[in-house]
N, C-alpha and C positions, 0 to 999 in steps of 0.2 A: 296501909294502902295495898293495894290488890295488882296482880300484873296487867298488862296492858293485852291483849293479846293479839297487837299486831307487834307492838316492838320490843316486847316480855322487859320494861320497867316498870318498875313501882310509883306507880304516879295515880295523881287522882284521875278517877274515869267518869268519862262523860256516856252520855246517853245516843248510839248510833242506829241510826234509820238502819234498816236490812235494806230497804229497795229507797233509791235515793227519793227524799221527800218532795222532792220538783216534777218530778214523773206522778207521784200519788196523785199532786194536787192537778195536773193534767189529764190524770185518769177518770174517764166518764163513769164508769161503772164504782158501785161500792167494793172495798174490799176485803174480800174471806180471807181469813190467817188458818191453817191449820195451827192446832197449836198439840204438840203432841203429850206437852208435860199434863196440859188439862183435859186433854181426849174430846177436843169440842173446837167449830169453830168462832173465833174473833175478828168482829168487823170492826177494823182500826187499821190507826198507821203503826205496822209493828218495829219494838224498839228492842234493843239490848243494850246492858249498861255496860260496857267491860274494856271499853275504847277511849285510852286515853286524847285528853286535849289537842295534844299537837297531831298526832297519826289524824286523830278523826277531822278538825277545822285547817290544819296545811294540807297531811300527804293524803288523803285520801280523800278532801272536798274535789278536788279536777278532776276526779275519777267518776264523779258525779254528775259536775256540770258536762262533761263530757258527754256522759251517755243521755243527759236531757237535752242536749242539741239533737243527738242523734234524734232521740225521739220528735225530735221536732221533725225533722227532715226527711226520716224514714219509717223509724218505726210505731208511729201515732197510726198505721193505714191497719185496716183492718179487708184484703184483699178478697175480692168474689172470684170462682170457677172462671176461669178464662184471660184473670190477668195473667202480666208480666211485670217483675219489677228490678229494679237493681238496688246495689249497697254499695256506697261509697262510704271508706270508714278509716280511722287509724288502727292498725289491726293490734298494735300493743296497747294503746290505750282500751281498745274496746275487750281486750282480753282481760287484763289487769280489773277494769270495772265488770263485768261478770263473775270474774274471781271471786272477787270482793263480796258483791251480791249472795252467792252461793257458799261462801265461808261464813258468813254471817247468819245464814240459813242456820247451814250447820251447828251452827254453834249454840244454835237457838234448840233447834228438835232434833239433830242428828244422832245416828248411832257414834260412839266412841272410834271406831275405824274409820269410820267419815271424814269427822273432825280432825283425825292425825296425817291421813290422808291431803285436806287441804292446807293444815301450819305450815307447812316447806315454803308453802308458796304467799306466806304472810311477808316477806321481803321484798319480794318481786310485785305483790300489788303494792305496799307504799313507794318503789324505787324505780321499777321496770328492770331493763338487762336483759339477761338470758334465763330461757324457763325454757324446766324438760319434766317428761312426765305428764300433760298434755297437750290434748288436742280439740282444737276448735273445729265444730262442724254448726252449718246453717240447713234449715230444714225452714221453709215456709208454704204455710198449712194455709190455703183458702176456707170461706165459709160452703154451708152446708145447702140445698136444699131442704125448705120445711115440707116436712111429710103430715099431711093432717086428712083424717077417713081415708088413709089408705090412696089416698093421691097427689102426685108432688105440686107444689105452690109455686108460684114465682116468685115470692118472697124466699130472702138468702137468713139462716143461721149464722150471726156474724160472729168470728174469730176476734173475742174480746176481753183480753185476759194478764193480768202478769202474775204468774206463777213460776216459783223456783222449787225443783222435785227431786229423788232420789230416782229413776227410772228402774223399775227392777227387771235389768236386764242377768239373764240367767244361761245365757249361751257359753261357748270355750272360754275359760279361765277369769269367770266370773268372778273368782274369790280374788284373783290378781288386781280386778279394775273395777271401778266405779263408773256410772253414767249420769251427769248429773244435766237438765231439762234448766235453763233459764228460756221461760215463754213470752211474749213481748208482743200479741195484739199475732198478728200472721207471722212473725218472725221467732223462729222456736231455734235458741242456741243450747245445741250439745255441748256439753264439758266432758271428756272421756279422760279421767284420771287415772293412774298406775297408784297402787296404794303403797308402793317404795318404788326404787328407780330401778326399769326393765329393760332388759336386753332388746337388739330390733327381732329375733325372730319369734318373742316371747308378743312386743306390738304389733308385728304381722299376724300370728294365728288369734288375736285378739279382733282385731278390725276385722280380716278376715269373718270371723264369728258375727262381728258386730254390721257389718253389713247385710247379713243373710240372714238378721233376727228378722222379729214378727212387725218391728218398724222399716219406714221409709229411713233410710242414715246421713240423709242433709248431703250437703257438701261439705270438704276439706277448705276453711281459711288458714291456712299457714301462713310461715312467715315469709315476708315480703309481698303478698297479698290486701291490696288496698280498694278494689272496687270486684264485684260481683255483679253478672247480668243472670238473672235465673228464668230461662223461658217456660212458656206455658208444663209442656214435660217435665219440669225439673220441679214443680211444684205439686201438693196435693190437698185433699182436704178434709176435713174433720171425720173420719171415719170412725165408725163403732171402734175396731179395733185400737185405735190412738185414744180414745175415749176410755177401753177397757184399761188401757196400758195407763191414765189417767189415774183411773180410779183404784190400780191396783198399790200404785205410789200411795196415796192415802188408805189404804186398808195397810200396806204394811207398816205405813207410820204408826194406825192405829194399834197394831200387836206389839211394834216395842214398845208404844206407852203403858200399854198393860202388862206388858210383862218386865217393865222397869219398875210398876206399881204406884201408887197416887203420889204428885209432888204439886207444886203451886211453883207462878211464876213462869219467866219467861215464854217470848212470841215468837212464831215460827212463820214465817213464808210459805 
């Protein structure tokens, strides 16, 4: 038998959803996988086998049904230029299931510092407690005006998506931290990781950095943070630029798969 790799025993492993499979089957749109091992993408529900019985069907089913209520109540909306919305949420459960989301990712098509990057935190998604090292930010992204001959339309490009990404953010002490994009329809959650545990003014010239990149930087949920209003200001919308910064996560996916070299197997978010 093989380890677990939420709770490192050797036990049989089951087959776990990357994005909880109640959300998929909620999801209007079909879904793209990148898949990095195969350099192509897969319209499926992507799975990984390496999650034992009890982590997968006890600790980490609530983490699930949890963020599919959410979806229920918040983030199913796909927002037009001019809303406003709020978040009412459990900020450790909804942290814990992103976690979760985004380790499973990794574990699928990540580079090897990624994935080391998120283990620490394979505790704290099956238990909760205390977690250092990151940080939660909310960034929600409106739809687009459709530009067609050169003239805008009164039809909206709607923000319709769940993607989990590596951001390739390249600003101060980029080699220090990771940025990691869970997207959710208008509600785009930053994960800002340390890839070991960092001092605060090692986090400060970091956010510092990560503020004044070439994105919009969401807002801070910390802890004891349980409802957010985000007015019209505070939101943005699918701009080329966020688009570029999209597409450049998937181009770099695509160079370490080639430069890891052809393998079979495993599905990525």
């Amino acid at each position: 038998m093989k380890q677990c790799a939420y709770c490192s025993e050797d036990r049989k492993l089951t087959k776990e959803h990357i994005w909880p499979s109640s959300i998929i089957k909620k999801y209007e749109s079909k879904l793209a996988s990148y898949n990095k091992k195969l350099d192509s993408f897969v319209y499926s529900d992507p799975v990984i086998k390496d999650v034992c019985e009890e982590c997968n069907n006890v600790l980490l089913s609530p983490l699930d049904a949890y963020l599919s209520s959410l979806y229920d109540e918040h983030l199913h909306q796909s927002l037009n230029p001019g809303d406003s919305t709020e978040l009412s949420f459990d900020r450790e459960m909804l942290l814990r299931a992103l976690l979760k989301i985004s380790f499973n990712s990794a574990r699928a098509s990540a580079a090897e510092d990624i994935m080391a990057a998120h283990r620490r935190f394979a505790p704290y998604i099956l238990r909760g407690g205390y977690s250092f090292g990151v940080q939660l930010r909310l960034l929600v992204v409106t739809s687009s005006k459709i530009i067609a001959d050169g003239e805008l339309q009164e039809k909206h490009f709607p923000v319709s998506q769940l993607r989990c990404a590596d951001i390739p953010y390249d600003g101060p002490l980029s080699h220090r931290f990771i940025v990691r994009l869970i997207a959710i329809n208008s509600f785009w959650f930053y994960l800002l990781i340390s890839k070991k545990r960092e001092p605060e003014d090692k986090w400060r010239k970091f956010l510092t950095g990560f503020k004044t990149w070439k994105i919009q930087p969401g807002i801070p949920l910390g802890p004891g943070v349980n409802k957010v209003e985000i007015p019209v200001n505070q939101t943005t919308y699918m701009t080329p630029q966020l688009m570029e910064t999209m597409w450049e996560a998937i181009r770099r996916a695509q160079q370490v798969a080639q430069a890891d070299g052809p393998a079979s197997g495993g599905t990525a978010a």
